[in-house]
N, C-alpha and C positions, 0 to 999 in steps of 0.2 A: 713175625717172621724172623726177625733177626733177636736176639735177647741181649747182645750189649753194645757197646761200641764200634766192636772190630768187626771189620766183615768175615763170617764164617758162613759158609754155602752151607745152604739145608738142603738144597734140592738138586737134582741131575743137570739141571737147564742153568741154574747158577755156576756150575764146574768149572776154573778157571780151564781157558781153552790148552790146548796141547801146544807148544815152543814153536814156531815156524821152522819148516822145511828149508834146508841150505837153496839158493836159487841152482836153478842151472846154468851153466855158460849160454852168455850172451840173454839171458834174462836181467831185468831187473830186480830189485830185490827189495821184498816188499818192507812195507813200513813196521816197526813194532806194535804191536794193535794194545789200544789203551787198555789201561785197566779194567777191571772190573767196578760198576756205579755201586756196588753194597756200600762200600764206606761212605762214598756220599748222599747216598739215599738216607742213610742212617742219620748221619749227620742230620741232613734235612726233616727228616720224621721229628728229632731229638729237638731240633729249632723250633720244630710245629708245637710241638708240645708246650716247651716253657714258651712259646709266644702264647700258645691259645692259656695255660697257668697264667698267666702274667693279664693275661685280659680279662679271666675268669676275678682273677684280686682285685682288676682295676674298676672291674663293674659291680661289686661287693661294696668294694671301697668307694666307688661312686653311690651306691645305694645305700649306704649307713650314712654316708653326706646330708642326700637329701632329708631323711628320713630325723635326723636330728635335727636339719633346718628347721623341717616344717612342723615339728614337735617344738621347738624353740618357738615358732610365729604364733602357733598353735597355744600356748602357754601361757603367750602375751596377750591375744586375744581373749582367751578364757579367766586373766587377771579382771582386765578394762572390763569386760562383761557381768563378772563380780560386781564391781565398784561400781558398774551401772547399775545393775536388779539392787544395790545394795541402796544407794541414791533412789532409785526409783519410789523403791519400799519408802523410804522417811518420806518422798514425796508425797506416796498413797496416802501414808497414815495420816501426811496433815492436812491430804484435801478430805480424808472420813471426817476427820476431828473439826475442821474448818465449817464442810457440809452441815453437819450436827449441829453446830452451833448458829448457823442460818437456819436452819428447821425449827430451832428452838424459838428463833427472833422472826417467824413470817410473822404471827398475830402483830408483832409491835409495828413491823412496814404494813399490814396490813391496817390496824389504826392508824397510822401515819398518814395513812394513801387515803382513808373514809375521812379523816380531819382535812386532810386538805381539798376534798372533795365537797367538804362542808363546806368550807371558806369559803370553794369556786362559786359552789351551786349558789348561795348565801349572798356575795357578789355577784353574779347571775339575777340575783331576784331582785336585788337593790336596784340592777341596773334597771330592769323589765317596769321596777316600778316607777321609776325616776321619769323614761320615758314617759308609761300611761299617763301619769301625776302631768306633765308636758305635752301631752295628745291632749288630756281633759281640759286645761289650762287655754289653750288655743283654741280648740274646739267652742268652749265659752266666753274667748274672747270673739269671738267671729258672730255667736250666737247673739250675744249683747250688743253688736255692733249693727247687727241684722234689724236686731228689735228697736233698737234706736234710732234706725232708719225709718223703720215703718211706721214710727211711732210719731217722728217728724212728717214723714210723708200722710200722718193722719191729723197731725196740728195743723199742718199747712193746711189740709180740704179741711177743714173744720175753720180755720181762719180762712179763706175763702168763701166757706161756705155764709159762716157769719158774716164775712164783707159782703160778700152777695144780698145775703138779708137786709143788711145794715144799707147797701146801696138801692134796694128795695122797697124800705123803708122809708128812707130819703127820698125817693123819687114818688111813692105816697104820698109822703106827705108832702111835696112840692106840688103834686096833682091835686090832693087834698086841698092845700093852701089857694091854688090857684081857683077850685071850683068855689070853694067856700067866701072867696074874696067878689067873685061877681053876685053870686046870689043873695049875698049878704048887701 
């Protein structure tokens, strides 16, 4: 509408208006009628502008901020990240190399493990015999102790039996003596 500062009317309807009319007697007389708003419209437009420039740089300038922040945090994290895959790596390589070297040594834990499984079982078998050897032991003491009883308890009826005899005898011959004593 307007192309510079100054207010210049482009259109019929912006035309400053015509000078007012002298009053008449006994009128009053009217007030001067303001200006025309071109100039401060102008102005106003001209303010819109370098505010809305001024917001347009300050949100540039806000986004180049951010934008290098997070390219800076970003840079830092991308360092640390490094230094970790890089640590990681030596870590990998020395659990392959570590690994390896256990794959290499199972046969020897594995003798290790069949050796002392010797020992065990070997111990095991000492004990199991130690026991038997100690089962058999009692066992034969109980067996001889058995047989010695009954062996007693067959001396005894056998001396018995012989006392029997022998008081059988005795009493024979005191029958014998006695019959043999009258008839004689």
């Amino acid at each position: 509408m307007f192309s510079s500062k100054t207010a210049k009317p482009t259109s019929p309807e912006e035309q400053p208006e015509a000078p007012p009319t002298p009053p008449e007697k006994g009128e009053k007389p009217l007030p001067v009628p303001r200006p025309g708003t071109s100039g401060t419209l102008a102005n106003l437009m001209d303010t819109r502008r370098d505010a809305a420039q001024k917001l347009k740089h300050a949100r540039r300038a806000e986004r180049t901020y951010r934008t290098r922040k997070h390219a800076t945090i970003a840079r830092a994290d991308l360092a640390e990240a490094r230094a970790h895959y890089a640590e990681a790596g030596r870590h990998l390589g020395l659990a392959v190399k570590l690994s390896w070297a256990a794959v290499r040594g199972v046969p020897a834990v594995v003798g290790e493990k069949g050796q002392g499984l010797k020992s065990w079982w070997g111990e095991q078998k000492k004990k199991r015999a130690a026991e038997e050897r100690k089962r058999l032991e009692e066992e034969r003491k109980r067996l001889e102790e058995k047989l010695a009883k009954e062996q007693a308890e067959e001396e005894g009826e056998e001396e018995k039996e012989e006392e029997e005899e022998e008081r059988g005898e005795k009493e024979k011959e005191k029958k014998g003596k006695g019959k043999g004593k009258g008839k004689a």
